[in-house]
MIVO-947576 format. One line per 5 residues: their letters; for each residue x, y, z of N, C-alpha, C. Coordinates in pm, 1 decimal. Layout:
! MIVO-947576
a = X,Y,Z,X,Y,Z,X,Y,Z  ... .
This chain:
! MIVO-947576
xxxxx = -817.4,2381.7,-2029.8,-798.3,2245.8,-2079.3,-729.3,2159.1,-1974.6  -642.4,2252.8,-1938.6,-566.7,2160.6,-1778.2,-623.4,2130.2,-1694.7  -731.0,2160.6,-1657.1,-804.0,2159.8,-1530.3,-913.5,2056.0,-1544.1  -983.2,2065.6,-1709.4,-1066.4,1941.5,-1770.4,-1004.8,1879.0,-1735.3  -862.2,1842.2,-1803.6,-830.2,1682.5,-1835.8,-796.2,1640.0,-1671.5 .
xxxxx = -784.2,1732.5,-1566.9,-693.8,1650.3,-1419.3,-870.6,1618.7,-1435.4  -949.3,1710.7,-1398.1,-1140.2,1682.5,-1330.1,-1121.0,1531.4,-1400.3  -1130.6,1499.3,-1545.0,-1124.8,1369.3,-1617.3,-1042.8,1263.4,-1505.0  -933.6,1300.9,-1480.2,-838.4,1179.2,-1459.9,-918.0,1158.8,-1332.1  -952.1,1249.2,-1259.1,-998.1,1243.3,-1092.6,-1151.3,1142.1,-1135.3 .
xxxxx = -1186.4,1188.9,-1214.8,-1310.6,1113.5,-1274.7,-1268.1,936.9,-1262.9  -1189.0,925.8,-1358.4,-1130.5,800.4,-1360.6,-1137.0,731.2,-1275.2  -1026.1,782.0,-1166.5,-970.5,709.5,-1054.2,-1096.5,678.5,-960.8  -1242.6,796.6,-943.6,-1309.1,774.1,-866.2,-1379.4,649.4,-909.6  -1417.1,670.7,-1042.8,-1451.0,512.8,-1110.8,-1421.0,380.7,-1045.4 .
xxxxx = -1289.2,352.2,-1097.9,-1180.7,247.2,-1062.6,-1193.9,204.6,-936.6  -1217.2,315.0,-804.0,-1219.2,319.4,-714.2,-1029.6,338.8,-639.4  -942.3,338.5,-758.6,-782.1,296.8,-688.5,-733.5,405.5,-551.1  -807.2,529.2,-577.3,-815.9,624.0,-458.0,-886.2,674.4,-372.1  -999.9,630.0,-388.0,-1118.7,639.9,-305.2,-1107.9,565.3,-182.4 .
xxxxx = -1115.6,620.6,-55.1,-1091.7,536.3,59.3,-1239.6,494.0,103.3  -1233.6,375.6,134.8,-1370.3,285.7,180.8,-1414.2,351.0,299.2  -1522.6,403.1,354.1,-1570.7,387.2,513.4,-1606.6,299.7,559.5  -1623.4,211.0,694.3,-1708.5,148.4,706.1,-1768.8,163.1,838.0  -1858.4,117.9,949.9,-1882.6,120.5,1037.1,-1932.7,-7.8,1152.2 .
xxxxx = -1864.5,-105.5,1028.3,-1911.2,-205.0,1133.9,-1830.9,-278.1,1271.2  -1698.0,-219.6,1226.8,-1584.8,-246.2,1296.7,-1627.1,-174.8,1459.9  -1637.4,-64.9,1463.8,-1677.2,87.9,1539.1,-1768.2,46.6,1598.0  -1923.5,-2.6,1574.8,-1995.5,-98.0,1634.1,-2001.6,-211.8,1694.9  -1897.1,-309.9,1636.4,-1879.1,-447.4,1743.0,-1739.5,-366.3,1821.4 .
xxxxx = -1663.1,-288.1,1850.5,-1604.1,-223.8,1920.6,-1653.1,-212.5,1996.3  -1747.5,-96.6,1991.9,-1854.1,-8.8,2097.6,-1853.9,-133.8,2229.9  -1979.0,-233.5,2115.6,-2047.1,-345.3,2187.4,-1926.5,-430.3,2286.6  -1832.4,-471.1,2257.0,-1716.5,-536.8,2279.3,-1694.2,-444.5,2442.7  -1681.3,-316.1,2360.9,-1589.1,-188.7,2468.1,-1693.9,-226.0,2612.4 .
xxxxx = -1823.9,-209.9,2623.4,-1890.4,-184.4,2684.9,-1920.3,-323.6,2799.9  -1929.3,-425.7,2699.4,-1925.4,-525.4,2800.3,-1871.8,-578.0,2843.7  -1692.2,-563.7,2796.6,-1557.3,-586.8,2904.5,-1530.3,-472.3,3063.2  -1624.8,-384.0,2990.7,-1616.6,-307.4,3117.7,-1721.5,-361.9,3205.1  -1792.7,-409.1,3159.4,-1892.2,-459.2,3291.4,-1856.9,-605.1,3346.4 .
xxxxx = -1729.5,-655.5,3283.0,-1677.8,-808.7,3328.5,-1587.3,-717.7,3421.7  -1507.1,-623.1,3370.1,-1405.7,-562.4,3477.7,-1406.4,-579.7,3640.0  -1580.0,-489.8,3634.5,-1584.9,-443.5,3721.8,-1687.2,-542.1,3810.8  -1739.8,-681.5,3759.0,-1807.5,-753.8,3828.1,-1670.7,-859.1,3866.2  -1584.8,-861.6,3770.2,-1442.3,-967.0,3815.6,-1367.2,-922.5,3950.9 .
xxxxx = -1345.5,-750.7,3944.3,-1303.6,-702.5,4054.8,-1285.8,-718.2,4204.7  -1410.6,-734.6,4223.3,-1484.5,-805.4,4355.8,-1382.0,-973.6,4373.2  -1393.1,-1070.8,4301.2,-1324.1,-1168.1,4319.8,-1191.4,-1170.5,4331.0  -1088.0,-1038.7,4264.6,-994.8,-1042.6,4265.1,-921.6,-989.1,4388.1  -996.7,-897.8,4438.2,-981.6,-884.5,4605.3,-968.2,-953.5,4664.3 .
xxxxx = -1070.4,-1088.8,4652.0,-1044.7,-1194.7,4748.5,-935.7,-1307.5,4726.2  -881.9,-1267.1,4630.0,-780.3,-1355.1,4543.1,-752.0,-1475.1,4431.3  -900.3,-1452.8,4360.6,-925.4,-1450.5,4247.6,-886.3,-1381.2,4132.5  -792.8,-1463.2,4067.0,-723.2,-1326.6,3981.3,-699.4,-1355.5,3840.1  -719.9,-1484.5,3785.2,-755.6,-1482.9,3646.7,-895.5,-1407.6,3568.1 .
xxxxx = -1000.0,-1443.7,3653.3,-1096.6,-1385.9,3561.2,-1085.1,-1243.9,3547.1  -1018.4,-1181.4,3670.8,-1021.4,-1017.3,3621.1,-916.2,-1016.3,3534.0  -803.0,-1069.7,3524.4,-736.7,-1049.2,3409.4,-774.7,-1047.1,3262.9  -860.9,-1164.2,3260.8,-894.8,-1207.5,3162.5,-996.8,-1085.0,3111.1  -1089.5,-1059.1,3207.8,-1156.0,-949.2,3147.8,-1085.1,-806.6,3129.8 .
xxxxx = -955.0,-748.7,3171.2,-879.1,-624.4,3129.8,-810.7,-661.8,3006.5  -766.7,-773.1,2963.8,-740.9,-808.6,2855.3,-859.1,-789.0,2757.7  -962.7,-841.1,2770.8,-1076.7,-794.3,2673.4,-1078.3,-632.0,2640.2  -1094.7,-540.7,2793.9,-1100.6,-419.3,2764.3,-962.3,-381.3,2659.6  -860.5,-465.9,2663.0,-747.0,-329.5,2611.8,-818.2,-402.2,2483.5 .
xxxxx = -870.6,-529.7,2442.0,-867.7,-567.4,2291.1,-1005.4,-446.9,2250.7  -1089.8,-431.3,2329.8,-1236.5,-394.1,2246.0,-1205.6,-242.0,2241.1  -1121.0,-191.0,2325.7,-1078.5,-2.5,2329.8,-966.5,-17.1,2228.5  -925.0,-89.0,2158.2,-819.7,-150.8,2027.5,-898.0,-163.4,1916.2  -1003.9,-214.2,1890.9,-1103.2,-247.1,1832.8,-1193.2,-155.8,1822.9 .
xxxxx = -1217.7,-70.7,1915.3,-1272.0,30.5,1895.0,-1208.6,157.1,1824.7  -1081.0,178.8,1860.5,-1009.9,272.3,1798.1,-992.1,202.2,1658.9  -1005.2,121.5,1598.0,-954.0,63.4,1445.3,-1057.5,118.4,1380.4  -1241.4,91.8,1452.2,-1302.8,169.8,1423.3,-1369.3,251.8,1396.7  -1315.0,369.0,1476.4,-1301.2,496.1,1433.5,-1240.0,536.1,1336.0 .
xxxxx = -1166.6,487.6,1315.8,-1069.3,537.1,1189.5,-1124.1,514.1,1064.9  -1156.5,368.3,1074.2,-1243.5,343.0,964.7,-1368.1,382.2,904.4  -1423.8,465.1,1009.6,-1569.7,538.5,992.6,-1514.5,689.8,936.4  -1408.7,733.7,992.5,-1366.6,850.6,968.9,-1269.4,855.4,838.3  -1191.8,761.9,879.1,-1083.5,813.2,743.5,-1116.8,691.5,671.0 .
xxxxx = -1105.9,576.2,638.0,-1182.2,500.3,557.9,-1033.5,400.6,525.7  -1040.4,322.9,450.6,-902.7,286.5,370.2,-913.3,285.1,265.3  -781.6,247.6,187.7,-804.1,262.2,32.3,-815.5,81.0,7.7  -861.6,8.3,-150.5,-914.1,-102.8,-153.8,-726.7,-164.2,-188.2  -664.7,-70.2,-177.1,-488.0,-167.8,-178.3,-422.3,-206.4,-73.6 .
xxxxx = -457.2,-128.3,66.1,-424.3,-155.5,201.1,-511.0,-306.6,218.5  -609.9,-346.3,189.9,-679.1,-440.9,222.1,-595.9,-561.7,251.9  -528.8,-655.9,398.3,-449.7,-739.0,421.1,-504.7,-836.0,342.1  -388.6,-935.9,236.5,-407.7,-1042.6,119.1,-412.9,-1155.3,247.8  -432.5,-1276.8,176.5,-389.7,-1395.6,249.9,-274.1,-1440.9,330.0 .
xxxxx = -150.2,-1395.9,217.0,-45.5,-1436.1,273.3,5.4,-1346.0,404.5  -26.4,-1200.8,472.6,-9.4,-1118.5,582.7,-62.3,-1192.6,636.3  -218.7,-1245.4,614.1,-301.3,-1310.0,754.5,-206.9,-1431.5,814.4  -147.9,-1476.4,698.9,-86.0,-1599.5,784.8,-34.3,-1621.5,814.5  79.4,-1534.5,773.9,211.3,-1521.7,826.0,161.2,-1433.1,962.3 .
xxxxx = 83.1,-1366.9,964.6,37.4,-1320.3,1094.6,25.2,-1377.5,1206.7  -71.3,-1497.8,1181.5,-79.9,-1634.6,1263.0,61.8,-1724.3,1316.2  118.7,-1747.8,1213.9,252.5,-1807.3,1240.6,310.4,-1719.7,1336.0  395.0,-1592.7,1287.4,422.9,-1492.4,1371.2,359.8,-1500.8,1562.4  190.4,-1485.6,1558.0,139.3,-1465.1,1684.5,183.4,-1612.1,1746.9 .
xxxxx = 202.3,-1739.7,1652.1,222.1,-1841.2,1755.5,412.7,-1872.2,1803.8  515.9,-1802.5,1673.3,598.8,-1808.8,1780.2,607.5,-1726.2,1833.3  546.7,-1580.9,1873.8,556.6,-1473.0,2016.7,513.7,-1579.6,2128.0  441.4,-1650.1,2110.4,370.5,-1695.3,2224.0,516.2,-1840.0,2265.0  543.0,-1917.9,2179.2,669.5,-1999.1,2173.6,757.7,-1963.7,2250.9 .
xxxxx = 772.1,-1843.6,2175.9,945.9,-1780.6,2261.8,871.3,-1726.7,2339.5  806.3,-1672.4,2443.6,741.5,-1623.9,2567.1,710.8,-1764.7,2638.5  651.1,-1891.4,2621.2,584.2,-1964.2,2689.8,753.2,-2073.6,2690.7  760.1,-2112.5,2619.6,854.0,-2231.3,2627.0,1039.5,-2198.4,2609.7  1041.1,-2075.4,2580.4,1185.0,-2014.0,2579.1,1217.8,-1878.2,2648.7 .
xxxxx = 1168.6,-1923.7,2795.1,1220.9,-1829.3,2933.9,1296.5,-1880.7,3046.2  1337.1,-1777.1,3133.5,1388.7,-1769.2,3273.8,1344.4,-1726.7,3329.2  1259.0,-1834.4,3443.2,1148.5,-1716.8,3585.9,1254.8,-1677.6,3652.8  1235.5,-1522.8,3689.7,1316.2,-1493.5,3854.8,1224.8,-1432.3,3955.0  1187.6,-1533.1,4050.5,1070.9,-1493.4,4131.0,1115.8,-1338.3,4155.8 .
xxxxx = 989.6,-1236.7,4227.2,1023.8,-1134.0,4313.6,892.8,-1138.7,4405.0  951.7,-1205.5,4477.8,854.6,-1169.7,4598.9,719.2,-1261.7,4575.5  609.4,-1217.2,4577.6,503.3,-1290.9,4519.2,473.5,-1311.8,4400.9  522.2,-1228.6,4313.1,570.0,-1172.6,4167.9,683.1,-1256.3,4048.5  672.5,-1261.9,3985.2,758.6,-1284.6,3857.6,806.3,-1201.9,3768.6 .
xxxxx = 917.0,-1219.2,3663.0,957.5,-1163.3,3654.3,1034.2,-1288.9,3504.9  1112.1,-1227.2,3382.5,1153.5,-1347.6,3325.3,1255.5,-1284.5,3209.0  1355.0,-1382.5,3158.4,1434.3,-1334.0,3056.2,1381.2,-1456.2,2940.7  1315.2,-1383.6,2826.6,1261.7,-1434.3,2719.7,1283.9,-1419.7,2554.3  1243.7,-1508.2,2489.6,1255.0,-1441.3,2364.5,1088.8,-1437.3,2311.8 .
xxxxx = 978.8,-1367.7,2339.7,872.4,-1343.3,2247.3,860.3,-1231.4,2184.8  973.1,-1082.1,2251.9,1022.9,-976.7,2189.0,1059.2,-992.0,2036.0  1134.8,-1090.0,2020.2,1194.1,-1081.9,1916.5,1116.8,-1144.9,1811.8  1014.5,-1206.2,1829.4,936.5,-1257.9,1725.8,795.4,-1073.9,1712.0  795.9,-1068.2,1757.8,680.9,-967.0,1799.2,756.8,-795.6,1709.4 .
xxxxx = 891.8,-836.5,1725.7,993.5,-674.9,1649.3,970.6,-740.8,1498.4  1033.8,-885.9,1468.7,993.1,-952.0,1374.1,899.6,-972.4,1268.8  778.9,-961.1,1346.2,628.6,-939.9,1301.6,634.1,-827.8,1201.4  652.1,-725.8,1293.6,643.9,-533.4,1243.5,727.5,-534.6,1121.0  838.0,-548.3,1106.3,925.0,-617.2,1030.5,879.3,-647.4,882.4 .
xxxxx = 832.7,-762.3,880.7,760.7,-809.6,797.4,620.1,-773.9,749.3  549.2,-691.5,829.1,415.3,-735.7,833.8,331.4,-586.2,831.0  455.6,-493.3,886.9,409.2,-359.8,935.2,354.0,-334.3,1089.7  345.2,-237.0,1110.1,274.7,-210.1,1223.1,150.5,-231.0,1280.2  57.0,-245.0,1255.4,-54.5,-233.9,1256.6,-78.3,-421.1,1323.7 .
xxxxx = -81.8,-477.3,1172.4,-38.3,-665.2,1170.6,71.6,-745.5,1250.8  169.6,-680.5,1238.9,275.2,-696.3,1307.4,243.4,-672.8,1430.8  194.9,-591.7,1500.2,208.6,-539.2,1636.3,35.3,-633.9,1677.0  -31.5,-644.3,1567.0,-117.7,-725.1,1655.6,-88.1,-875.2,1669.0  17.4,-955.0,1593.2,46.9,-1043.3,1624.9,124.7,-1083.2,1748.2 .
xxxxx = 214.9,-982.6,1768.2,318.9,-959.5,1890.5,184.9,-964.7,2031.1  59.0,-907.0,2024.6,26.0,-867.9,2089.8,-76.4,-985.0,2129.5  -109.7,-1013.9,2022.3,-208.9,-1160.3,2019.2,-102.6,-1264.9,2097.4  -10.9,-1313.7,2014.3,56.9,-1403.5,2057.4,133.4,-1391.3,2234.1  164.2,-1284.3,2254.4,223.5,-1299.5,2388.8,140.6,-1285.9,2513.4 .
xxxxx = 39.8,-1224.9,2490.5,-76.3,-1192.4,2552.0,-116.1,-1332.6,2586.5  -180.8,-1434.0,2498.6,-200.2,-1630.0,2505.2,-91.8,-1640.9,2627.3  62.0,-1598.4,2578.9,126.7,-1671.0,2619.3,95.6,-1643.4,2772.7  96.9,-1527.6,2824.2,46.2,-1436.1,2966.7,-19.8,-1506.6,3032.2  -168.5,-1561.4,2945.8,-305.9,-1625.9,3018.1,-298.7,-1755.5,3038.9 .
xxxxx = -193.3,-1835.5,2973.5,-189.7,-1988.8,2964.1,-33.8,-2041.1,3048.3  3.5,-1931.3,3105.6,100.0,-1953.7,3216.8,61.4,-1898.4,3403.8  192.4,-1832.0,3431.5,143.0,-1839.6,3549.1,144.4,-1658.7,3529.8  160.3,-1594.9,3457.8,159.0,-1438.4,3394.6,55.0,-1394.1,3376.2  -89.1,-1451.3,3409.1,-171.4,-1432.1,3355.4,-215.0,-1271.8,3401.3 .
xxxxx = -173.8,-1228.5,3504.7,-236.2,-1073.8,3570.9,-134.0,-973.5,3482.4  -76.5,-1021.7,3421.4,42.0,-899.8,3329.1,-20.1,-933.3,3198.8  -150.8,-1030.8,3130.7,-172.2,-1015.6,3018.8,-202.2,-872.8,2949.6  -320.5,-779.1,3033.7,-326.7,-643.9,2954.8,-212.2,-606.2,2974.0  -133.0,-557.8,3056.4,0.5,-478.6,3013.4,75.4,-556.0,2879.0 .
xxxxx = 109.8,-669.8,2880.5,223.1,-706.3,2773.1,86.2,-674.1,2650.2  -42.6,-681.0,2630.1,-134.3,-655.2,2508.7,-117.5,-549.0,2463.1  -116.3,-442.0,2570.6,-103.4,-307.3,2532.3,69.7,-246.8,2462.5  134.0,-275.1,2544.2,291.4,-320.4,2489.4,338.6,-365.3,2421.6  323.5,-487.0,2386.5,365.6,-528.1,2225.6,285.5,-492.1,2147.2 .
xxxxx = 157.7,-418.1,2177.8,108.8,-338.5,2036.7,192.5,-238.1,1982.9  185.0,-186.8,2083.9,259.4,-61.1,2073.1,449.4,-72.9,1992.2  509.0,-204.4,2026.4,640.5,-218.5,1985.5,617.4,-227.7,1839.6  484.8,-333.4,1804.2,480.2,-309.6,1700.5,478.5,-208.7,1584.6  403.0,-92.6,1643.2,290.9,10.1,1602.7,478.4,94.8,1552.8 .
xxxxx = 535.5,110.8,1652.3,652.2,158.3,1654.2,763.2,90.8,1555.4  804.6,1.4,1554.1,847.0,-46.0,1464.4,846.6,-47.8,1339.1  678.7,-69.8,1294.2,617.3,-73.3,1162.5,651.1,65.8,1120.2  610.6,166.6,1177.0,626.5,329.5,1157.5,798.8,349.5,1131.6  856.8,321.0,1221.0,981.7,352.6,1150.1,1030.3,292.9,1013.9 .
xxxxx = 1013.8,106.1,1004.6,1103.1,65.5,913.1,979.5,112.4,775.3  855.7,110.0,787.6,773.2,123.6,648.0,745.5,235.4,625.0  663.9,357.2,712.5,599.9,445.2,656.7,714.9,600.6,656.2  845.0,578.8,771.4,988.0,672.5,763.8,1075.4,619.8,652.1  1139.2,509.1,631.2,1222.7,445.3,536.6,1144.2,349.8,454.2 .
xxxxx = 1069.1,291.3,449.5,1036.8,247.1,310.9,1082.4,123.2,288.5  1102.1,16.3,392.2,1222.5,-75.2,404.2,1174.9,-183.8,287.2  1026.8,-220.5,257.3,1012.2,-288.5,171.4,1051.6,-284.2,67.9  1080.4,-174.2,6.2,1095.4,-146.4,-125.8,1222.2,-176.8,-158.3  1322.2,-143.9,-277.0,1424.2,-223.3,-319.5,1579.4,-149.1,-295.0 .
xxxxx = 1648.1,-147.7,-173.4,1756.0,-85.4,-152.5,1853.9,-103.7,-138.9  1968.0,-65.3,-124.2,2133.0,-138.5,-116.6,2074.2,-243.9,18.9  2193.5,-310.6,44.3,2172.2,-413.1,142.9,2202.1,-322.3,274.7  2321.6,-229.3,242.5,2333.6,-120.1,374.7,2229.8,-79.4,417.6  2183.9,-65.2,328.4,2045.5,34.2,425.9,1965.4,-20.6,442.8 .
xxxxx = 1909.4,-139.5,420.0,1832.8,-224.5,435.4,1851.9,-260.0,624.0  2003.0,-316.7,599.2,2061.4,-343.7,703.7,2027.6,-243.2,839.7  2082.4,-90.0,797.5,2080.6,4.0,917.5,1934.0,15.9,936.5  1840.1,27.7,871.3,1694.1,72.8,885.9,1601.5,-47.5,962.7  1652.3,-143.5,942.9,1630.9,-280.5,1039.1,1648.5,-255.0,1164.3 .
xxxxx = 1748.5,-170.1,1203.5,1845.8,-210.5,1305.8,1779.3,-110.1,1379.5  1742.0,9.2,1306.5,1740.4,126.4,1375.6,1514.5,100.0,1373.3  1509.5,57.9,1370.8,1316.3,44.1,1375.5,1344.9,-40.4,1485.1  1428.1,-123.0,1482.9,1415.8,-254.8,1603.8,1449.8,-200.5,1730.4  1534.6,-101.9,1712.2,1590.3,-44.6,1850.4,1506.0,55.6,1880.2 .
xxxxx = 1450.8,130.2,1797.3,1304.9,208.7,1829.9,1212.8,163.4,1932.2  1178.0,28.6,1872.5,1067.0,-74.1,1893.5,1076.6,-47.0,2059.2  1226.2,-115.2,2054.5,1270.4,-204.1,2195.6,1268.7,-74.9,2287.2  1347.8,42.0,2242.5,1402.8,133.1,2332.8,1271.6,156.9,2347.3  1126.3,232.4,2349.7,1028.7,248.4,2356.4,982.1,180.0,2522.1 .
xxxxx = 1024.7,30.6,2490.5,993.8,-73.2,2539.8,1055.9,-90.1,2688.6  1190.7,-53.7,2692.7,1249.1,-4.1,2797.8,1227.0,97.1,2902.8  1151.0,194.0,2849.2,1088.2,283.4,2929.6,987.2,282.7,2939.4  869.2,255.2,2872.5,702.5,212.0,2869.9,700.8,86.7,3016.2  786.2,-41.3,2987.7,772.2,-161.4,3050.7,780.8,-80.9,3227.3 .
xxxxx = 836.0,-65.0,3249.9,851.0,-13.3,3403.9,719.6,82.5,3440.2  749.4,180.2,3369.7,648.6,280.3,3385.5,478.2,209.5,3395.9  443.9,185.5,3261.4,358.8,162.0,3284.2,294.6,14.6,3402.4  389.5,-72.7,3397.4,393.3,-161.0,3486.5,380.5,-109.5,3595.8  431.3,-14.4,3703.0,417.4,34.3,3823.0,272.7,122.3,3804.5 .
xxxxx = 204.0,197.6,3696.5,46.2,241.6,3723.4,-61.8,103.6,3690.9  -11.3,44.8,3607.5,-72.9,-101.0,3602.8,-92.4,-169.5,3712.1  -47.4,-219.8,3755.2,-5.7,-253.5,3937.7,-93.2,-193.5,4046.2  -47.9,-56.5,4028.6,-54.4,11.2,4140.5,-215.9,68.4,4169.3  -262.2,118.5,4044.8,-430.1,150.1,3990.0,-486.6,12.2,3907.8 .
xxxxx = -466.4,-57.8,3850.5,-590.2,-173.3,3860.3,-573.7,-296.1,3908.3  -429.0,-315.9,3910.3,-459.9,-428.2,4048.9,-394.8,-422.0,4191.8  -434.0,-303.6,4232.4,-414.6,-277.6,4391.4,-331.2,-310.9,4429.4  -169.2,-322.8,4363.3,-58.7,-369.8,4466.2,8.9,-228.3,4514.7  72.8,-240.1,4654.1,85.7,-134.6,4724.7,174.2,-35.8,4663.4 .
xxxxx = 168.2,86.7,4644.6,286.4,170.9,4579.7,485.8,94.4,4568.3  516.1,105.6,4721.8,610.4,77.9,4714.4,661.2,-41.7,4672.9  592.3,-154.6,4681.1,576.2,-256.0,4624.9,587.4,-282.0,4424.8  507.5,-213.7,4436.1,506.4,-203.6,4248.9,612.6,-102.1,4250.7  660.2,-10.7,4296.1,813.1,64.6,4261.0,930.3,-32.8,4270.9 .
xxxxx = 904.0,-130.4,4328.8,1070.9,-228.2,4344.8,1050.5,-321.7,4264.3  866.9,-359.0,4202.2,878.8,-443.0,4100.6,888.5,-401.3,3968.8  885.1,-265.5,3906.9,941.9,-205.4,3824.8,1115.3,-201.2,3819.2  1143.5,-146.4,3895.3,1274.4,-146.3,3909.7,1375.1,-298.0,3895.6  1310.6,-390.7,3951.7,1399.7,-485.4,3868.8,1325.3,-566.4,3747.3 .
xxxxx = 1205.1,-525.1,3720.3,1136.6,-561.4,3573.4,1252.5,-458.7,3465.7  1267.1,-404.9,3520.5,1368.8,-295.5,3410.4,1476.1,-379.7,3369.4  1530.1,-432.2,3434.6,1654.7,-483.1,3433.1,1630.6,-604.5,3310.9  1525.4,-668.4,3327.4,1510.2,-845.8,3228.8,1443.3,-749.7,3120.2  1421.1,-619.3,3118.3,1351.1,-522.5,2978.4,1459.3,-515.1,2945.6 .
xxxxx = 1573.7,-471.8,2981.8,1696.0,-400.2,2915.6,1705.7,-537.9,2822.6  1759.5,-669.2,2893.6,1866.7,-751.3,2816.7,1753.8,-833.7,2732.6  1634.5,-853.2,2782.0,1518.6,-858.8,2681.7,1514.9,-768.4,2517.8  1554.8,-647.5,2528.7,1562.1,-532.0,2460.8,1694.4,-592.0,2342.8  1777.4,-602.5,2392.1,1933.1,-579.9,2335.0,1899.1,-746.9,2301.0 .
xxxxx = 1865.1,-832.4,2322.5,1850.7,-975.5,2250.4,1711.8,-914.7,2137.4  1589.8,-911.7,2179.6,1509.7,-874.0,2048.3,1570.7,-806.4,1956.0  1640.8,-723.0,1968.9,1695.8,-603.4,1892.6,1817.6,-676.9,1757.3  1872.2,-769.3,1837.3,2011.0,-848.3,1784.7,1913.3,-951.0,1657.4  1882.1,-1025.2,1747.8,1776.4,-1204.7,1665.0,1731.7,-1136.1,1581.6 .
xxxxx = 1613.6,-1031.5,1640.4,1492.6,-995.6,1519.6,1574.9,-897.2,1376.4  1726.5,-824.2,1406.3,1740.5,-805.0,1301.9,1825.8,-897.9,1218.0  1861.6,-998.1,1228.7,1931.7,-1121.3,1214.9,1849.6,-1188.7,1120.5  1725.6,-1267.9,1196.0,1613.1,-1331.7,1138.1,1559.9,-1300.6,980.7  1501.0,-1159.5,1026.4,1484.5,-1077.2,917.6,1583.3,-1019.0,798.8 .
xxxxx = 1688.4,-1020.8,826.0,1774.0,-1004.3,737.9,1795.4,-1154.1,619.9  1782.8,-1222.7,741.5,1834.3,-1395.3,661.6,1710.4,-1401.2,577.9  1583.5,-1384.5,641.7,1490.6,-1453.2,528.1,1413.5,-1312.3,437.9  1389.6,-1233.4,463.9,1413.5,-1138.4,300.7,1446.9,-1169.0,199.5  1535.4,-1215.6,179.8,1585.8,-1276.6,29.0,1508.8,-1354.9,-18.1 .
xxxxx = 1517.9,-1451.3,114.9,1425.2,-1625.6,58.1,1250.7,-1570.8,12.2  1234.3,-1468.0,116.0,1094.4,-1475.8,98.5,1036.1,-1409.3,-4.7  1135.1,-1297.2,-72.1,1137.5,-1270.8,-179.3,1126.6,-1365.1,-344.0  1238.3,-1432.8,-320.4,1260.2,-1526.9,-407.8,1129.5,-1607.1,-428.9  1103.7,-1643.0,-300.5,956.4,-1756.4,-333.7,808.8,-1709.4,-361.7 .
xxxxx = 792.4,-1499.9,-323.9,713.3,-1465.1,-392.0,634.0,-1473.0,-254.0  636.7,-1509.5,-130.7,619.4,-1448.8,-17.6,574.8,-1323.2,70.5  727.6,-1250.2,7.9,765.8,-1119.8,66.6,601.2,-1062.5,84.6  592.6,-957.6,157.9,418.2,-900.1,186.0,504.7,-777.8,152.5  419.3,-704.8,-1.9,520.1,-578.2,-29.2,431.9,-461.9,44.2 .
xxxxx = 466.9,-333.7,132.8,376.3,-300.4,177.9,350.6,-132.0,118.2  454.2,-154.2,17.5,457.1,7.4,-58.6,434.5,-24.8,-198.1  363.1,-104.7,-278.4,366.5,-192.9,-415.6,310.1,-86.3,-507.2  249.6,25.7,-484.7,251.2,124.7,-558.1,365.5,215.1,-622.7  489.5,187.5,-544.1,572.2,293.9,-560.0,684.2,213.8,-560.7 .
xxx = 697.6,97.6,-576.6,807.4,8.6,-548.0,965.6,51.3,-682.3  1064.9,38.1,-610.3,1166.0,127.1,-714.5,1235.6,-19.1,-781.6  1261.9,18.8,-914.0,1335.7,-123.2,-992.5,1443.8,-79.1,-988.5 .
């Protein structure tokens, strides 16, 4: 009789559809398509960038990290599918948007250049809108806003050859972020203010610390393998890129849990909030 009535309930739910995860494959396909023909801008931009032409190849490694991004979303989606409650509502998309345009704000109009050499280099705030994002929004949304938005900011300044690195990077702060404060602690859901507080603090410093060691690193193989600057060269421009990561780091880390702390309440109150655990939410 036990085993009827679960087969029944499983019956149900497949009905309803509330647990059944969707496949799809169309994502995985304009990926593919996407993947395939940023690689052939890559490698026809290349040639110009030798000669010192250097936006359009940027512009096209930026495509590659979006369509190998796009491509990995779907895979997942062909493979593991989602369920029809993950589906982002209106209000994520837009606050998404908002989000991607102040990363790009605090990156484009709230910095400090410090030349290096032929190179740049800057103390900013688009970190902290981008930890912010994740925050609010989760990982996934969050980290593509961080990534959308600062990335613009990259191509529409004089940063434009660091757009794929910061794309790939603030995805990732996001991706990191979201994972600690939602899917480890649960931050949406309804908790003392302490812990609300520490679990903020401690996803943001995740985010950042991540960020501190990724930014150099990968910046010196970035550099060094796709845009041909000389080893030692990209080792001294890591080395003081580290330095505007650190205090970059320890300001995102401070604002974004600040920000987020202040408007939680409000955004709650007005029915805002994007709940991202609403199945399980505790009264």
């Amino acid at each position: 009789m036990k085993k009827d009535s679960e087969k029944k309930e499983t019956q149900r739910e497949n009905k309803t559809g509330d647990t059944v995860r969707r496949k799809s494959y169309g994502l995985l396909v304009a990926g593919a398509v996407l993947l395939a023909a940023s690689i052939a801008c890559s490698l026809l931009t290349y040639k110009d960038y030798t000669e010192g032409v250097e936006r359009p190849y940027a512009y096209s490694l930026t495509f590659l990290f979006f369509a190998v991004m796009l491509t990995l979303r779907g895979l997942y989606l062909a493979f593991v599918g989602v369920l029809p409650t993950q589906k982002a509502d209106i209000r994520r998309l837009a606050q998404a948007g908002l989000l991607a345009a102040l990363c790009y704000i605090g990156f484009a109009f709230f910095k400090i250049d410090i030349p290096v050499g032929t190179e740049k280099t800057s103390f900013h705030f688009g970190n902290v809108f981008c930890v912010l994002a994740a925050l609010l929004l989760g990982g996934y949304w969050g980290g593509l806003a961080g990534a959308i938005g600062m990335t613009i900011g990259d191509l529409t300044t004089s940063y434009a050859t660091s757009a794929p690195k910061t794309f790939f990077l603030k995805l990732c702060i996001g991706l990191i972020v979201g994972f600690v404060a939602h899917k480890l602690f649960k931050l949406t859901r309804s908790h003392s203010p302490k812990y609300v507080t520490g679990v903020t603090i401690l996803a943001s410093a995740c985010g950042m610390g991540f960020n501190i060691f990724a930014d150099p690193l990968v910046g010196y193989f970035y550099k060094t393998y796709l845009m041909g600057v000389p080893q030692e060269l990209a080792k001294t421009l890591s080395k003081i890129g580290a330095v505007t990561t650190f205090v970059n780091a320890i300001v995102a880390v401070i604002a974004a849990s600040v920000f987020y702390l202040a408007i939680r309440p409000a955004l709650k109150k007005s029915g805002l909030f994007v709940q991202l655990d609403p199945d399980r939410e505790k009264i």
